[in-house]
Backbone atoms as SQL, in Angstrom:
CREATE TABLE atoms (id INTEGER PRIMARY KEY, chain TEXT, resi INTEGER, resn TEXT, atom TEXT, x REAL, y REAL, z REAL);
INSERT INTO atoms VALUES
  (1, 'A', 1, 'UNK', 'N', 19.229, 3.071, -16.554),
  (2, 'A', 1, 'UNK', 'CA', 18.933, 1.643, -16.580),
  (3, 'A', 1, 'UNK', 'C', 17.593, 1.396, -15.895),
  (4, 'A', 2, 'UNK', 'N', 17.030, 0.250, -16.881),
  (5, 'A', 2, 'UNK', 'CA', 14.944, 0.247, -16.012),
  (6, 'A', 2, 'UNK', 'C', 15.520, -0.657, -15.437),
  (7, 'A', 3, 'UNK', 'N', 14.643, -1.487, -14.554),
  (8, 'A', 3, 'UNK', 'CA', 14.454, -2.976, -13.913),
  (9, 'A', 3, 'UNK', 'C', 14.117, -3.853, -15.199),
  (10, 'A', 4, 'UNK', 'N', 14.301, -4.679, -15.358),
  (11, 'A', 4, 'UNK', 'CA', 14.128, -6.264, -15.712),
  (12, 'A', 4, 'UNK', 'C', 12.148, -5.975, -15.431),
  (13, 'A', 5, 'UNK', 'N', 11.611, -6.682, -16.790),
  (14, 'A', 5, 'UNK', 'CA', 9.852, -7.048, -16.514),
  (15, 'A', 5, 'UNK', 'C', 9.919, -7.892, -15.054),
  (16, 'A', 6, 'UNK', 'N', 10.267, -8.526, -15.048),
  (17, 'A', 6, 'UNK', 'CA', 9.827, -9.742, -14.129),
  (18, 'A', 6, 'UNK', 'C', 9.821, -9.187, -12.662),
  (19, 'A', 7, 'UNK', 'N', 10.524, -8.325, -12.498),
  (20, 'A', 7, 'UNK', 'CA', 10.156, -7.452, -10.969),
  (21, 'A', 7, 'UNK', 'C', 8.913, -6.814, -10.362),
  (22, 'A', 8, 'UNK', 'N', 8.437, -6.124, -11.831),
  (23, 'A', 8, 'UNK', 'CA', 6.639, -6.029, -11.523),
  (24, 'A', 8, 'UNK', 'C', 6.736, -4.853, -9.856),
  (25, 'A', 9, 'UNK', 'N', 7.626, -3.789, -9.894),
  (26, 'A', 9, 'UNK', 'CA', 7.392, -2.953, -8.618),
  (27, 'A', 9, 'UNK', 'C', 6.602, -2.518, -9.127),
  (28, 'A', 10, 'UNK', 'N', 6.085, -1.869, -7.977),
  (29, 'A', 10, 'UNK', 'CA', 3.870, -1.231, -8.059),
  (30, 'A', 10, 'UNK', 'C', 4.180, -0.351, -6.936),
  (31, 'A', 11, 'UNK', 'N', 3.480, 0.779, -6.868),
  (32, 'A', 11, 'UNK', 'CA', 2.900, 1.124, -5.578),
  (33, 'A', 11, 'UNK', 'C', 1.489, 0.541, -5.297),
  (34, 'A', 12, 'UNK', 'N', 1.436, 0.654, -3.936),
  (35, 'A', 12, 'UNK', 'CA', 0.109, 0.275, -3.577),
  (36, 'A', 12, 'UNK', 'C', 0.058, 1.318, -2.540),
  (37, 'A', 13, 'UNK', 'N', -1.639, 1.769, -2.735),
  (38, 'A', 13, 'UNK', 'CA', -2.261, 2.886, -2.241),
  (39, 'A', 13, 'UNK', 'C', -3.792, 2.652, -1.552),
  (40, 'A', 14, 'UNK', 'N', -3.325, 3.211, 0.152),
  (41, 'A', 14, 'UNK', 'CA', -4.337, 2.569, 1.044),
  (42, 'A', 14, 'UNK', 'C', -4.919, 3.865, 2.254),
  (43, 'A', 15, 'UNK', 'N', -6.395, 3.966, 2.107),
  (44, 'A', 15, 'UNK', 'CA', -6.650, 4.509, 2.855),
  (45, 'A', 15, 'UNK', 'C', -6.583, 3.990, 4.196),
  (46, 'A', 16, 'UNK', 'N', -6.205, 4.678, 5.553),
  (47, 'A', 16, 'UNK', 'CA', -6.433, 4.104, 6.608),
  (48, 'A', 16, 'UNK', 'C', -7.274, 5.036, 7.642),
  (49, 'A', 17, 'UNK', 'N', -7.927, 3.994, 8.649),
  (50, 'A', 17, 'UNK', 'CA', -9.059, 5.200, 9.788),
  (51, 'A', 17, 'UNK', 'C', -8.060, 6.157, 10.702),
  (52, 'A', 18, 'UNK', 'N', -7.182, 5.777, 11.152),
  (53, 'A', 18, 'UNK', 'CA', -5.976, 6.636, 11.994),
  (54, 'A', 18, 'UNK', 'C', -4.765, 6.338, 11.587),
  (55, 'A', 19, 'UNK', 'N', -3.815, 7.388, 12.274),
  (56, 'A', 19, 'UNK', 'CA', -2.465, 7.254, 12.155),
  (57, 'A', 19, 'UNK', 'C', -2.227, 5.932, 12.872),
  (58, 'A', 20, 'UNK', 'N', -2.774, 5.322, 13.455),
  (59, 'A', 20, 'UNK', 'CA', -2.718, 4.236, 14.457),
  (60, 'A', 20, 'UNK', 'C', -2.871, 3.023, 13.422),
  (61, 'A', 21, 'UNK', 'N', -3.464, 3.241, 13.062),
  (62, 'A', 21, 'UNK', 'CA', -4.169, 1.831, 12.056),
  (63, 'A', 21, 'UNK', 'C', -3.432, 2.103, 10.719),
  (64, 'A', 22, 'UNK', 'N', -2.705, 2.976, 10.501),
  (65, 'A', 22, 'UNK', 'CA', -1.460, 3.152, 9.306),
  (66, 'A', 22, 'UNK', 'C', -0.431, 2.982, 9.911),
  (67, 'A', 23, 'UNK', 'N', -0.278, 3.068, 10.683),
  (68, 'A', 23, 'UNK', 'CA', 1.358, 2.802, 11.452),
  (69, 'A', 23, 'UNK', 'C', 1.309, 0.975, 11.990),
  (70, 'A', 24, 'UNK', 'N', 0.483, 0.249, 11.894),
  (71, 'A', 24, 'UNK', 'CA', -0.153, -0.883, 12.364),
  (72, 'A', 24, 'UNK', 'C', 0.244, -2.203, 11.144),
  (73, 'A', 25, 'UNK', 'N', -0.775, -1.539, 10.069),
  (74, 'A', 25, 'UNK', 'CA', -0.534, -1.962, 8.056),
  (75, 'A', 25, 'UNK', 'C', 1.084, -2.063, 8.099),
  (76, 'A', 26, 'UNK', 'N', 1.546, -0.821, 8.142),
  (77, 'A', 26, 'UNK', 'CA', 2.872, -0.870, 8.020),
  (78, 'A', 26, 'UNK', 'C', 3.321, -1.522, 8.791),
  (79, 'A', 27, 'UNK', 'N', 3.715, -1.669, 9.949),
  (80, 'A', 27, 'UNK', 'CA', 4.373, -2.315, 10.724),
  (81, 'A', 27, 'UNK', 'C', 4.337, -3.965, 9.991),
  (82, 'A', 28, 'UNK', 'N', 3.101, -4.197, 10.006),
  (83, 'A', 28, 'UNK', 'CA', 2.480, -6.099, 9.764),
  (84, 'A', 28, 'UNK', 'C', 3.091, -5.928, 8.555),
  (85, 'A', 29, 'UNK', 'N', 2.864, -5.214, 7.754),
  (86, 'A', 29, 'UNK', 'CA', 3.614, -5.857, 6.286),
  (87, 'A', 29, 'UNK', 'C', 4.833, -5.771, 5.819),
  (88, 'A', 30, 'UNK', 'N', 5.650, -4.718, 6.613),
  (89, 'A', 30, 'UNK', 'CA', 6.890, -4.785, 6.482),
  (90, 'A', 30, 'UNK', 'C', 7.452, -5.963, 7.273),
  (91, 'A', 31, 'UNK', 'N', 7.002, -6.303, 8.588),
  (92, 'A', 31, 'UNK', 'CA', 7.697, -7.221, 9.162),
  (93, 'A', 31, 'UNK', 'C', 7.433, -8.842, 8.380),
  (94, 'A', 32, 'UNK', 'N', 6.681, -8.664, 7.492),
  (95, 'A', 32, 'UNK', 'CA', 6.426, -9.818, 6.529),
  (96, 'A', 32, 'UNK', 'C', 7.086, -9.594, 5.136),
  (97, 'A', 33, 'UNK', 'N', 7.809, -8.383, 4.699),
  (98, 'A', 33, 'UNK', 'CA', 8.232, -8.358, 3.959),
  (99, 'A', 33, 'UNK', 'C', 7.255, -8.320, 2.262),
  (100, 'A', 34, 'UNK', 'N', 6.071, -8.218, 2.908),
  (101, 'A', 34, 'UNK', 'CA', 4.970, -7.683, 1.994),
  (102, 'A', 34, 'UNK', 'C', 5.281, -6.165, 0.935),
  (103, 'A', 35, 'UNK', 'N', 6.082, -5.150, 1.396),
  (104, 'A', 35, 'UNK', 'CA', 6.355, -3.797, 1.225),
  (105, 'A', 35, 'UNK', 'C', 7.524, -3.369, 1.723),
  (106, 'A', 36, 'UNK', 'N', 7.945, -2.674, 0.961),
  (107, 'A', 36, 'UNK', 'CA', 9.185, -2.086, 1.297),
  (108, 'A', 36, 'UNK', 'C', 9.452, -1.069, 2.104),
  (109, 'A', 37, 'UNK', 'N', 8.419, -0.398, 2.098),
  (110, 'A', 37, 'UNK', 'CA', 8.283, 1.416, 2.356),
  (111, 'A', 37, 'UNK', 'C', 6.935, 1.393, 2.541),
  (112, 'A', 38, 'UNK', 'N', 6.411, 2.694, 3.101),
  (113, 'A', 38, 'UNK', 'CA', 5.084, 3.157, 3.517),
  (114, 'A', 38, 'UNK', 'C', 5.944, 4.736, 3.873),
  (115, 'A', 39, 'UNK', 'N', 4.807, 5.164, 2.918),
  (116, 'A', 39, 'UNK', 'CA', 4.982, 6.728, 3.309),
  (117, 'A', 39, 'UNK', 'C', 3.800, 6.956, 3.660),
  (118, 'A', 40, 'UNK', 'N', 3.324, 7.759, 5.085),
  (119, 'A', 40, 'UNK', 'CA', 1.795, 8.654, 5.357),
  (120, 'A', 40, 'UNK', 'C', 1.572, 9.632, 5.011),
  (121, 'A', 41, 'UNK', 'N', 0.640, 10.209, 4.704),
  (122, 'A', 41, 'UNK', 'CA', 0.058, 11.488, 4.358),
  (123, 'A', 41, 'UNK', 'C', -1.362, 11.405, 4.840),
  (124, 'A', 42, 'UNK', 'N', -1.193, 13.069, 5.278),
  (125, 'A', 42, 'UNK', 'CA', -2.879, 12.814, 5.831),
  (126, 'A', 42, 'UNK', 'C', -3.786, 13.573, 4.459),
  (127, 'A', 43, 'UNK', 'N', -4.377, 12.875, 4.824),
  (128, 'A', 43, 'UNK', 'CA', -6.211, 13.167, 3.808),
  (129, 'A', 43, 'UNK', 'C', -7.360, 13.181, 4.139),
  (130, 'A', 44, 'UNK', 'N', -7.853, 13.771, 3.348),
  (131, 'A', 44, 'UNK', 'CA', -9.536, 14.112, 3.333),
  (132, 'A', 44, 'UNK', 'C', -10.027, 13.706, 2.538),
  (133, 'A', 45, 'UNK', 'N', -11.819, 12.770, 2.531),
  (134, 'A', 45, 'UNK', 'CA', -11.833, 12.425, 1.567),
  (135, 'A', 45, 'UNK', 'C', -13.525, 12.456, 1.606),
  (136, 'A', 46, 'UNK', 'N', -13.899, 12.363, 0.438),
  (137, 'A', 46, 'UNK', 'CA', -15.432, 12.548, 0.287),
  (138, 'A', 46, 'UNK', 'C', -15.510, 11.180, -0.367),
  (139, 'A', 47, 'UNK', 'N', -17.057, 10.580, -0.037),
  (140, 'A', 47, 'UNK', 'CA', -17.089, 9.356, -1.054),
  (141, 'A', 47, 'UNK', 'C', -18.803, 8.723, -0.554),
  (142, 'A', 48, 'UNK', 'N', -18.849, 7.991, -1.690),
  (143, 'A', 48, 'UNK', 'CA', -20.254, 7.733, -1.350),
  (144, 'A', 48, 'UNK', 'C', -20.371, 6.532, -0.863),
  (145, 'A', 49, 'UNK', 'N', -21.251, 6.223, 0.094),
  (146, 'A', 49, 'UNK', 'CA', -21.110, 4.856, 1.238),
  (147, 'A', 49, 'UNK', 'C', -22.827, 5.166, 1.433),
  (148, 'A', 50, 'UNK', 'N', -23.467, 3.617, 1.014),
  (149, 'A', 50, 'UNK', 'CA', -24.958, 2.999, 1.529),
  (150, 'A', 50, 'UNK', 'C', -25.630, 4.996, 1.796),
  (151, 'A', 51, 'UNK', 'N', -25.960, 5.015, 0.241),
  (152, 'A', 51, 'UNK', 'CA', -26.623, 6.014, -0.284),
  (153, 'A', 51, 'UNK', 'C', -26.321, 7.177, 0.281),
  (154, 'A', 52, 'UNK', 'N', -25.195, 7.865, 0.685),
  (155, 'A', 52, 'UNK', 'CA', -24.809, 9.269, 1.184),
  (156, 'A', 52, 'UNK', 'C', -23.700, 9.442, 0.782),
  (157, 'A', 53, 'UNK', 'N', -23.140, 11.058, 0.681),
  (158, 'A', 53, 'UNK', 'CA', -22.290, 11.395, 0.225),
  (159, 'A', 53, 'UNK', 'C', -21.560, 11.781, 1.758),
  (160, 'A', 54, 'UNK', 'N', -20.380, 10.738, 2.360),
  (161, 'A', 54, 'UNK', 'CA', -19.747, 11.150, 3.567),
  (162, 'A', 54, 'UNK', 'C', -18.638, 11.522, 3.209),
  (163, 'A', 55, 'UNK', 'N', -17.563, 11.936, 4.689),
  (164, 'A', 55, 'UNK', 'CA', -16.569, 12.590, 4.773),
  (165, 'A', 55, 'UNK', 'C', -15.418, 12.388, 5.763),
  (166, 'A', 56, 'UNK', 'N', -14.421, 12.074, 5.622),
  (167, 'A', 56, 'UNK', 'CA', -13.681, 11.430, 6.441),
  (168, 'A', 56, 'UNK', 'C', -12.131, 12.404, 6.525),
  (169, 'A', 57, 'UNK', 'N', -11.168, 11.882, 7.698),
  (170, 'A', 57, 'UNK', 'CA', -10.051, 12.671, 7.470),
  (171, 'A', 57, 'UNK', 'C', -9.203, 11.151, 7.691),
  (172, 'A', 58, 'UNK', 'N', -8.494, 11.233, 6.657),
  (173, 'A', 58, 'UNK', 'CA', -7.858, 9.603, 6.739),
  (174, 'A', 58, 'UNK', 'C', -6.635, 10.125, 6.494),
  (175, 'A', 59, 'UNK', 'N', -5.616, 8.470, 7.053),
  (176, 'A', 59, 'UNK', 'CA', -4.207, 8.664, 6.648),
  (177, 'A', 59, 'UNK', 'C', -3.824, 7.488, 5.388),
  (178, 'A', 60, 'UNK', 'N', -3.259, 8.274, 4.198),
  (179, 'A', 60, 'UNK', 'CA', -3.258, 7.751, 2.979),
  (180, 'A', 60, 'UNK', 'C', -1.764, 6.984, 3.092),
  (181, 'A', 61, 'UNK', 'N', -1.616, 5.199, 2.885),
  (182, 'A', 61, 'UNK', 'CA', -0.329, 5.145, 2.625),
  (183, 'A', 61, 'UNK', 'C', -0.159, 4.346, 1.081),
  (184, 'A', 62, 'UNK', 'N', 0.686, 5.062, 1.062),
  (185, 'A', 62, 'UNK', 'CA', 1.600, 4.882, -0.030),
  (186, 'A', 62, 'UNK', 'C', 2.639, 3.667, 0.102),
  (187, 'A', 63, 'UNK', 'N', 2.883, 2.302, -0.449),
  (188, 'A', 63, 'UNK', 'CA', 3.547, 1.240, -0.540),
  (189, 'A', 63, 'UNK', 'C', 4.242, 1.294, -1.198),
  (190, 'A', 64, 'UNK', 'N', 5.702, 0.674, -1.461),
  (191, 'A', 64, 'UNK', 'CA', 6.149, 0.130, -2.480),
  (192, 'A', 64, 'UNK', 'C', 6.295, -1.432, -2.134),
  (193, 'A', 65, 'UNK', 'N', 6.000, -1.933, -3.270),
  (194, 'A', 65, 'UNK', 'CA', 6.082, -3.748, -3.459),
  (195, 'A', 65, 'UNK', 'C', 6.211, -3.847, -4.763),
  (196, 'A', 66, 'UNK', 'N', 5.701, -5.066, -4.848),
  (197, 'A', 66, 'UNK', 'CA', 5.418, -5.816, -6.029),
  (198, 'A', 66, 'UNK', 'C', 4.226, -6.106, -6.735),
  (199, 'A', 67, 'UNK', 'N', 3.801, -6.662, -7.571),
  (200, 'A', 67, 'UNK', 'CA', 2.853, -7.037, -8.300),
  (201, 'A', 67, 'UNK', 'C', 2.494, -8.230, -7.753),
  (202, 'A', 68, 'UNK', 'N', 3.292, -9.170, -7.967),
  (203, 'A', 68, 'UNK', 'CA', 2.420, -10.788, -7.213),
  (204, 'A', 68, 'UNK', 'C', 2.400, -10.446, -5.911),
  (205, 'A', 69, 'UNK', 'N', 3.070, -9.270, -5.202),
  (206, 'A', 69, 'UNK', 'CA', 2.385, -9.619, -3.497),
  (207, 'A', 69, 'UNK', 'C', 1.139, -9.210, -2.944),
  (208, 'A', 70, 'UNK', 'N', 0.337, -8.251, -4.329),
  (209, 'A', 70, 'UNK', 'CA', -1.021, -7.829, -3.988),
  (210, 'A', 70, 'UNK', 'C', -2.016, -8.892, -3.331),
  (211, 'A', 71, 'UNK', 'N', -1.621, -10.097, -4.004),
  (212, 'A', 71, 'UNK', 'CA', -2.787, -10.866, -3.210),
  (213, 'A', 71, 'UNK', 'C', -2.687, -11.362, -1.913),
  (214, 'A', 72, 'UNK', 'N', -1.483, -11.060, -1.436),
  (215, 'A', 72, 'UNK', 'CA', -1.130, -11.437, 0.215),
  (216, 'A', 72, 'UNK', 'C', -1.074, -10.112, 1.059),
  (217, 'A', 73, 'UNK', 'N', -1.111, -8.862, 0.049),
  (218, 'A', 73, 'UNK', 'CA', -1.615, -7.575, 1.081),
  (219, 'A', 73, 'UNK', 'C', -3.151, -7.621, 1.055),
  (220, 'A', 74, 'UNK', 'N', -2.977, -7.873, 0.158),
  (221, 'A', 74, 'UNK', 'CA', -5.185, -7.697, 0.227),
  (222, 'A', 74, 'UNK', 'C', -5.061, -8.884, 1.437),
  (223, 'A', 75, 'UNK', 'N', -4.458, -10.142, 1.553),
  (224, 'A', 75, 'UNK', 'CA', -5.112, -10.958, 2.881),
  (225, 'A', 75, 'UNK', 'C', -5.193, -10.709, 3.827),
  (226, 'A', 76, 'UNK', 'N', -3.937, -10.324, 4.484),
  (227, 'A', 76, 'UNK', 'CA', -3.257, -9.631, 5.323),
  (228, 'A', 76, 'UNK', 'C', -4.432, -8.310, 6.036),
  (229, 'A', 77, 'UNK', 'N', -4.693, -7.639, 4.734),
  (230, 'A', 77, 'UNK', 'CA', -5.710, -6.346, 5.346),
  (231, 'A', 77, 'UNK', 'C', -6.868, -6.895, 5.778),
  (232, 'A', 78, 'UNK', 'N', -7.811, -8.116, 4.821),
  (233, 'A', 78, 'UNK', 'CA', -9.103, -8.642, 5.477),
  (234, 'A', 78, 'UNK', 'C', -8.942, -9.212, 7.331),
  (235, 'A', 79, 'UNK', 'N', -7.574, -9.120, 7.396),
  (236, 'A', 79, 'UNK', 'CA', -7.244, -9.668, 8.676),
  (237, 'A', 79, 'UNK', 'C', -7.356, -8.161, 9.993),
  (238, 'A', 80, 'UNK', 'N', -6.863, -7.163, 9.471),
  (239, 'A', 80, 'UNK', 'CA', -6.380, -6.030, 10.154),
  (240, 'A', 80, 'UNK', 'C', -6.984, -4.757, 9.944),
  (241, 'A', 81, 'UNK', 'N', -7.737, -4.605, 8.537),
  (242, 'A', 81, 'UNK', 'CA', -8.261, -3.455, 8.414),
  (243, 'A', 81, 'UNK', 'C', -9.326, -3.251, 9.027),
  (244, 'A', 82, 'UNK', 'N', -9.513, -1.759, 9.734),
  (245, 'A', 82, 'UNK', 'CA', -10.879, -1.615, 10.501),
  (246, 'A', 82, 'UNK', 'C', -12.218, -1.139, 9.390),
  (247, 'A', 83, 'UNK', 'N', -11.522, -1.122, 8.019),
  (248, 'A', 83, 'UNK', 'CA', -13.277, -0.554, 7.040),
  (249, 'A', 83, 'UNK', 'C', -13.432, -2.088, 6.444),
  (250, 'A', 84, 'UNK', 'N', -15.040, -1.708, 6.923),
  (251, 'A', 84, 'UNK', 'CA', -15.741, -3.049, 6.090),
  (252, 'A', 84, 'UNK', 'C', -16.004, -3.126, 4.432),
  (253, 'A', 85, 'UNK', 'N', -15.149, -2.423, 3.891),
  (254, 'A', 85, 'UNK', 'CA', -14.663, -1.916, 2.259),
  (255, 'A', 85, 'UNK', 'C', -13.615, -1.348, 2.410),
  (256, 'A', 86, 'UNK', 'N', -12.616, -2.014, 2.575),
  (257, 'A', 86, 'UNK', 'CA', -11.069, -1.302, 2.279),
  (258, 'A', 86, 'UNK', 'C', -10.847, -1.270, 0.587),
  (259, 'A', 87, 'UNK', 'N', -10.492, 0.098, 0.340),
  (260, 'A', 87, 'UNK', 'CA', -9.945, 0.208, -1.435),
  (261, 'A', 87, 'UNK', 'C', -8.254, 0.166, -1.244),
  (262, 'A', 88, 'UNK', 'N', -7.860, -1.227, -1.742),
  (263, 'A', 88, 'UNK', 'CA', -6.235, -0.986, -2.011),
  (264, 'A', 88, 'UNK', 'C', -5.602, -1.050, -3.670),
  (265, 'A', 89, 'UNK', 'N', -5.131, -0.206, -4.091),
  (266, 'A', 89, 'UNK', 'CA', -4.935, 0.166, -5.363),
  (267, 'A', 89, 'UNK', 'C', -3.585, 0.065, -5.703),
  (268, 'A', 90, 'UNK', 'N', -3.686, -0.794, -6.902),
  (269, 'A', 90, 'UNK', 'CA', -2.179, -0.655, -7.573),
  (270, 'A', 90, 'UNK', 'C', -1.574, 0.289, -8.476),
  (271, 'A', 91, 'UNK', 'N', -0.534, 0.872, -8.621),
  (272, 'A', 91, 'UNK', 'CA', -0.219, 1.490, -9.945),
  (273, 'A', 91, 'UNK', 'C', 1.365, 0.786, -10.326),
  (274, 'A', 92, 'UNK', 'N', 1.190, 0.444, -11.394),
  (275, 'A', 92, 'UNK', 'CA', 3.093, -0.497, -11.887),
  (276, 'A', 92, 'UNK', 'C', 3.680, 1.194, -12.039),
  (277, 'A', 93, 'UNK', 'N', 5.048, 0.793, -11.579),
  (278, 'A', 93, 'UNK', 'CA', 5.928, 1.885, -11.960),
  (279, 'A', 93, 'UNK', 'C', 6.696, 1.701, -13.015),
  (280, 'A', 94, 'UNK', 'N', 7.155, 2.098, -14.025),
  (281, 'A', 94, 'UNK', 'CA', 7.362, 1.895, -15.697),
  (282, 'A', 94, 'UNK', 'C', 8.665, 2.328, -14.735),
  (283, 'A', 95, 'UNK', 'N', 9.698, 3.356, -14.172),
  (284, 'A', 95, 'UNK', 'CA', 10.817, 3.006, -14.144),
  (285, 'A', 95, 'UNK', 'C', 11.469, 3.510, -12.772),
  (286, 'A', 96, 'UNK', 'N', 12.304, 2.343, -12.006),
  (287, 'A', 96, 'UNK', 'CA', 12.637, 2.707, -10.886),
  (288, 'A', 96, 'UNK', 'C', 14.191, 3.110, -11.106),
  (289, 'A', 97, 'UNK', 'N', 15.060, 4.086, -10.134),
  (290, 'A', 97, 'UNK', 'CA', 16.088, 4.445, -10.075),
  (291, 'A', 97, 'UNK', 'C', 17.162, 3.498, -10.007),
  (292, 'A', 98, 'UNK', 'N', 18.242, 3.010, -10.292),
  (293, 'A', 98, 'UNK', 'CA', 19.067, 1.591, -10.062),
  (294, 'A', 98, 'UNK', 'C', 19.366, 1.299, -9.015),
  (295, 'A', 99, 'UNK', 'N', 19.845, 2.003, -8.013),
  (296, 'A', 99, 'UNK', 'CA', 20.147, 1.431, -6.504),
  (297, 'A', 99, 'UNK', 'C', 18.915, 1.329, -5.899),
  (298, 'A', 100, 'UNK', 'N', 17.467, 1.819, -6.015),
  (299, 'A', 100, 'UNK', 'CA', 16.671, 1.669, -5.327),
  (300, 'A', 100, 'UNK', 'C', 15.891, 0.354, -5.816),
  (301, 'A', 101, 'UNK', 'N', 16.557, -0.165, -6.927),
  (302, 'A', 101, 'UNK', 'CA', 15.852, -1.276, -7.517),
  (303, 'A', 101, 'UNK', 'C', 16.630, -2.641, -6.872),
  (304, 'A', 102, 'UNK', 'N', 17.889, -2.488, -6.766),
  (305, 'A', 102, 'UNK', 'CA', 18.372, -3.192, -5.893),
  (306, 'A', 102, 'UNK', 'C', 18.375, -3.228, -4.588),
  (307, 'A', 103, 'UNK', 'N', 17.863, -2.499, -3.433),
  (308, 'A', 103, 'UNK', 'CA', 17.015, -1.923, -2.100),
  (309, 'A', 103, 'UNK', 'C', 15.561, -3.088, -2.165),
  (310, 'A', 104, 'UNK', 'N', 14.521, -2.704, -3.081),
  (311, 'A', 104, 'UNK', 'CA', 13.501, -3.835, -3.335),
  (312, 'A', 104, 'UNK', 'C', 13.574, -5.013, -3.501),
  (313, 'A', 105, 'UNK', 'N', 14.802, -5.210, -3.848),
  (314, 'A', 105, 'UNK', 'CA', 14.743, -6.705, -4.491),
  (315, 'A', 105, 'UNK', 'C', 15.167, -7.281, -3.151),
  (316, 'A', 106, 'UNK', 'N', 16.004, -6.629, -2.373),
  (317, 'A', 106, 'UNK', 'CA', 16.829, -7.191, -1.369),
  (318, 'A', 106, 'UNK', 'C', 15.367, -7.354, -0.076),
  (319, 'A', 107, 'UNK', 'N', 14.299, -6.229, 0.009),
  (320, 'A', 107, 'UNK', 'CA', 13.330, -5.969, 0.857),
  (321, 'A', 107, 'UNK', 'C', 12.507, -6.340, 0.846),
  (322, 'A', 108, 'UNK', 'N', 11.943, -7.221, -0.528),
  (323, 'A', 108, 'UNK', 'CA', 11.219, -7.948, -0.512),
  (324, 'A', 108, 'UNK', 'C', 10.509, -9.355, -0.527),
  (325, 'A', 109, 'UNK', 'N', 10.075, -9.797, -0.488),
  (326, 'A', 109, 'UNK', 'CA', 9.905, -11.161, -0.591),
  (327, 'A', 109, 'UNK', 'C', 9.782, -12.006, -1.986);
């Protein structure tokens, strides 16, 4: 069994400067009910920033939400994030498991 369209779960995918400042995101948006989950992983990442090719060791999180709450995590981050270009990225998930679809619905806003 899929979810119903109108649920619109997404991950959302966020680099952060420390485990500190990912454990922080998470905290603020779960306690707002912005996200359900945050998983960390650490990363490395190359990328080009005001003409150089730099290098960073970041902690990557992984969200689950929704689709309409992107525009209140993107606010939320202009509030809290320490990069003056935060990239937060959506991907829709085409199909979630049935009890975990009922877990989201209950976790989110």
């Amino acid at each position: 069994m899929s979810h119903s369209s109108d649920d619109n779960f997404v991950e959302l995918i966020l680099t952060c400067s420390s485990w500190q400042e990912a454990q922080n995101i998470a905290d603020v948006l779960l306690a707002k009910k912005l996200i359900a989950c945050a998983e960390f992983i650490e990363s490395k990442s190359k990328y080009y920033w005001k003409n150089n090719i730099e290098e960073a060791k970041e902690i990557t999180l992984f969200m689950q939400s929704k689709s309409d709450l992107f525009d209140e995590v993107e606010k939320e981050l202009n509030e809290i994030h320490s990069y003056e270009t935060f990239v937060l990225r959506q991907i829709p998930l085409s199909k979630v498991s049935t009890n975990a679809i009922k877990w989201l619905r209950e976790s989110l806003n």
